[in-house]
C-alpha positions as CSV (number, residue, x, y, z in Angstrom):
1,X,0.0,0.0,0.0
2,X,2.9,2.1,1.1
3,X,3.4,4.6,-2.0
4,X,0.6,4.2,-4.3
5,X,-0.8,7.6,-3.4
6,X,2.6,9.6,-4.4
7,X,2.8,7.4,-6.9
8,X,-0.3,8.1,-8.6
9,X,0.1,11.7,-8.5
10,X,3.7,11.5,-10.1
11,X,2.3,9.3,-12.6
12,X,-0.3,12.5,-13.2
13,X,2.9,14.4,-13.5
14,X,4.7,12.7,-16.0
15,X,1.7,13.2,-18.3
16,X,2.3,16.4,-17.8
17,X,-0.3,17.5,-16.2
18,X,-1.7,18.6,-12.5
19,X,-3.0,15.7,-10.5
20,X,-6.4,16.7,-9.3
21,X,-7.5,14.9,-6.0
22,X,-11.1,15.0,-5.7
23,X,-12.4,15.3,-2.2
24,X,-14.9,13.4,-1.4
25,X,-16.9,15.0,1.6
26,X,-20.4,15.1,2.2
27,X,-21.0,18.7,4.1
28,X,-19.0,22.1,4.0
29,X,-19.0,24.2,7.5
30,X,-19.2,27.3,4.7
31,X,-21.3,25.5,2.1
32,X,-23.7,23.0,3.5
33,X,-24.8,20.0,2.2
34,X,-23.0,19.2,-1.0
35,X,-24.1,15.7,-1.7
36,X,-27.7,17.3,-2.8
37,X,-29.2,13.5,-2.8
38,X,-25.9,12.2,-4.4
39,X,-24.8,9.0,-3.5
40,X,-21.5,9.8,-2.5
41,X,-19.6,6.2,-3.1
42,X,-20.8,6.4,-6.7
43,X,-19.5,9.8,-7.1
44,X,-16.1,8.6,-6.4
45,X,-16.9,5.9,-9.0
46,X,-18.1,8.4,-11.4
47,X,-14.6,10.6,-10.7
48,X,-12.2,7.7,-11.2
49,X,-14.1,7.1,-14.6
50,X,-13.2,11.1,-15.4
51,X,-9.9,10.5,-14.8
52,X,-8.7,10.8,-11.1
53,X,-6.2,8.4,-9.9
54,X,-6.1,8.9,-6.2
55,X,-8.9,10.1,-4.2
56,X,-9.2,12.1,-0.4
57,X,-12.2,11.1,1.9
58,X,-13.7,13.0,4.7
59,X,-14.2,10.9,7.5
60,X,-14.7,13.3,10.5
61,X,-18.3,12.9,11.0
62,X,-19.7,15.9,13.6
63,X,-19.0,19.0,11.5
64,X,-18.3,17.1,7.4
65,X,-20.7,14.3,8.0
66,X,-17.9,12.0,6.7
67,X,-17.3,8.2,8.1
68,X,-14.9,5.7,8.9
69,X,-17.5,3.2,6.9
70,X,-17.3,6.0,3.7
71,X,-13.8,5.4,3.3
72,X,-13.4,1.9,3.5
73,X,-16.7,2.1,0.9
74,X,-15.7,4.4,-1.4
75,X,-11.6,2.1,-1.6
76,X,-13.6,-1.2,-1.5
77,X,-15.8,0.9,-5.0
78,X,-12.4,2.1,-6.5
79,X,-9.7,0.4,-5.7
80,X,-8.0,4.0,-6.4
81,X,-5.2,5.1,-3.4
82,X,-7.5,7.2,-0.9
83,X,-6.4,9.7,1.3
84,X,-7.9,9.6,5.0
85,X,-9.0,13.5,5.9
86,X,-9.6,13.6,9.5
87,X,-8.5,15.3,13.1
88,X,-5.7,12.3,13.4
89,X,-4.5,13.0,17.2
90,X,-3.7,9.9,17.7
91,X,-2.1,5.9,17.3
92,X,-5.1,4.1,17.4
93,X,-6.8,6.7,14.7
94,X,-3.9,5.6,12.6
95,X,-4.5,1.9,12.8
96,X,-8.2,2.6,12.0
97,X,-6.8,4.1,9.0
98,X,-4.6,1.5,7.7
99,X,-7.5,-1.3,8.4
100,X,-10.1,1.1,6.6
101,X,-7.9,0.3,3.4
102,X,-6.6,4.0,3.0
103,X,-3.2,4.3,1.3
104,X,-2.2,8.3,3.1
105,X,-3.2,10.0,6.1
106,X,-3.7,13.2,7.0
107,X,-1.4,15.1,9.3
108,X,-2.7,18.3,10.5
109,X,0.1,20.7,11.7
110,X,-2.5,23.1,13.1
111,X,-3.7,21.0,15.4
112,X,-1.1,19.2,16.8
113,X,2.5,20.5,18.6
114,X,5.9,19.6,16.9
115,X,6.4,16.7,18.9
116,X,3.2,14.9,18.4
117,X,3.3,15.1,14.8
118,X,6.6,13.9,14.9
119,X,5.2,10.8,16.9
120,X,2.6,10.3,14.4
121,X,4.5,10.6,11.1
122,X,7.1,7.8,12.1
123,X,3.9,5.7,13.3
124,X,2.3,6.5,9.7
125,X,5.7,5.4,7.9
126,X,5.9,2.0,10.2
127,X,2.7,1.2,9.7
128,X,2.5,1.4,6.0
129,X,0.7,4.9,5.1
130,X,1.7,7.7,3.8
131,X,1.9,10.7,5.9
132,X,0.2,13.6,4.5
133,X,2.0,16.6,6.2
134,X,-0.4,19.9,6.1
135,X,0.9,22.8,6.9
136,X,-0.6,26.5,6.5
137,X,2.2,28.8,7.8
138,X,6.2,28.7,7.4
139,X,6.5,27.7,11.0
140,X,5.2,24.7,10.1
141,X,6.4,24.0,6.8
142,X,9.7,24.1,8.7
143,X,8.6,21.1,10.8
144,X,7.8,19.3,7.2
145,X,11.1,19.9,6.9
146,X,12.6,19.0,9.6
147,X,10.9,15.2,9.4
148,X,12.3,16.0,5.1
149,X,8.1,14.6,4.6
150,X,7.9,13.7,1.1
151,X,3.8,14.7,0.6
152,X,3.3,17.9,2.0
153,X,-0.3,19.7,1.7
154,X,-0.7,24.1,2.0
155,X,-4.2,24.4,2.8
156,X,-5.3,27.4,1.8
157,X,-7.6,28.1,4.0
158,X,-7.8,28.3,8.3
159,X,-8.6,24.6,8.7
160,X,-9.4,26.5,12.5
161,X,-11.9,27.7,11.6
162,X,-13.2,24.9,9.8
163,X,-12.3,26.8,6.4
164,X,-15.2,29.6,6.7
165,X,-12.5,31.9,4.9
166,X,-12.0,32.9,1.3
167,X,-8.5,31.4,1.0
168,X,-7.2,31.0,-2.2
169,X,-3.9,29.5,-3.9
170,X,-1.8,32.7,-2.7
171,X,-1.3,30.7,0.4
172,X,0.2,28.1,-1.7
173,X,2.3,30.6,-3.9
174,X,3.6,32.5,-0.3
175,X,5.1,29.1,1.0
176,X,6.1,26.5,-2.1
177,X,9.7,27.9,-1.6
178,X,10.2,26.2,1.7
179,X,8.5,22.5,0.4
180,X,11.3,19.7,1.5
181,X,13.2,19.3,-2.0
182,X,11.9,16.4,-3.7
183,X,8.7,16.5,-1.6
184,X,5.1,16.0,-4.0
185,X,3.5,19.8,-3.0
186,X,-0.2,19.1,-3.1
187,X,-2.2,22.4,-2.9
188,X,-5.7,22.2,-0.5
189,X,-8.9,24.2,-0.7
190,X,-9.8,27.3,-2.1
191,X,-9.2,26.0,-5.9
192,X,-12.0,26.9,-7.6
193,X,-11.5,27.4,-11.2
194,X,-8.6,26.1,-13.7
195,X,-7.0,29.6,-13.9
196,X,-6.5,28.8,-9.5
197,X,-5.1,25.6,-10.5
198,X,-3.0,27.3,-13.0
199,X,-1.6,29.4,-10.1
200,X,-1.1,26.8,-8.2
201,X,1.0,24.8,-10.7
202,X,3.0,27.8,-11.4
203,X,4.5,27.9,-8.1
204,X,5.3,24.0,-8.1
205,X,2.2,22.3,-7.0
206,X,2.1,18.7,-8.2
207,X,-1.7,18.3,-7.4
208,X,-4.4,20.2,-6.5
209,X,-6.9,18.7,-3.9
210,X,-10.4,19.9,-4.1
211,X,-13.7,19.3,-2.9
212,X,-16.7,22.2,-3.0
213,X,-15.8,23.4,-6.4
214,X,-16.3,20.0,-7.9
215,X,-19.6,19.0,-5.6
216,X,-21.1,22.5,-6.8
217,X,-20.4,22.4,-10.3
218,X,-23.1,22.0,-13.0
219,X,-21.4,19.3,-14.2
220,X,-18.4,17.5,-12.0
221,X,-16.9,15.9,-15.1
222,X,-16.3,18.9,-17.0
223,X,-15.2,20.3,-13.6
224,X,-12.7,17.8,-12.8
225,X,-11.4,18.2,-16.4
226,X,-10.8,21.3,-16.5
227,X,-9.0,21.7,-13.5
228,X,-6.0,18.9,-14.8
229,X,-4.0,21.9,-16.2
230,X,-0.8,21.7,-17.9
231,X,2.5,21.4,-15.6
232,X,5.9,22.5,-16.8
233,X,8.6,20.0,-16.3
234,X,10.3,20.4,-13.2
């Protein structure tokens, strides 16, 4: 399992183009409901069919109305690499992880100190999964770099606040300089539209994660396809 997330994002890049990640969540704090009757595990179907080769499910389930049972659904449906989006705090969420099937985890910086990511990114690696570092301010992209991560994720927006802002791929463009060398730079939330993709890729993002702008679109395929811009070789 270990690797087949990176991988399919580099795979994305040696086409030449962005790897977009769809997200599959079923509520936005800022938006609402997004499913809007949609059977969620067929949408991930459905996205795999437009083209995405690695996935990212919401499992927190108070505030996104994700679950544990979604993700192991939606790999069980795909058999694409899925990333696990969630408040990981701890050990045991991270065995829950591995035996839902996903293939990364999530690693918020923001909520966590130093040390305890550090904890959980060497439990990640030991137990098979990819650690997703996400970082939203140079303080932390430090700590990426300090543990040299090789996925690192900017989210554009204040995941403490549950991503009520208007972030957009600035946040992105501000920190891509200090991304671990070699590192995959995945850019998170806020991309709405191919020409925010397009900034994204410009300052060295290898993927672009998104979630709203695909569930709200009048159509999700086009969506999806417009956002795989072209990336310049490294």
């Amino acid at each position: 399992m270990s690797g087949q997330f990176s991988a399919a994002i580099r795979a994305e890049n040696e086409r030449g183009v962005v790897a977009v990640i769809p997200d599959i969540k079923c509520v936005s704090p800022k938006a609402g409901d997004l499913l809007k009757g949609r059977d969620p595990v067929e949408t991930a179907e459905y996205l795999v069919t437009c083209g995405a080769s690695a996935l990212s499910v919401v499992t927190e389930r108070e505030r996104f109305g994700g679950s544990p049972e979604l993700l192991r659904a939606v790999v069980k449906a795909t058999g694409a690499p899925v990333l696990r989006k969630d408040f990981i705090t701890n050990a045991d969420m991270l065995k829950e992880t591995l035996e839902l099937g996903a293939a990364a985890v999530l690693l918020i910086c923001a909520v966590m100190d130093e040390e305890t990511l550090g904890a959980l990114f060497e439990k990640s690696l030991e137990l098979g999964l990819e650690p997703f570092v996400e970082v939203c301010a140079a303080r932390e992209m430090q700590w990426a770099n300090r543990l040299n991560a090789r996925l690192v994720g900017v989210n554009n927006r204040n995941i403490a606040t549950l991503e009520m802002d208007d972030g957009d791929p600035s946040r992105t463009a501000s920190l891509a300089d200090g991304v671990p060398e070699g590192a995959i730079l995945v850019s998170e939330s806020g991309i709405l539209s191919p020409e925010d993709a397009r900034m994204a890729a410009a300052h060295g993002a290898n993927a672009v994660l998104v979630g709203t702008a695909l569930w709200q679109a009048g159509d999700m395929g086009e969506m999806y396809r417009s956002l795989r811009v072209r990336r310049a070789a490294p």
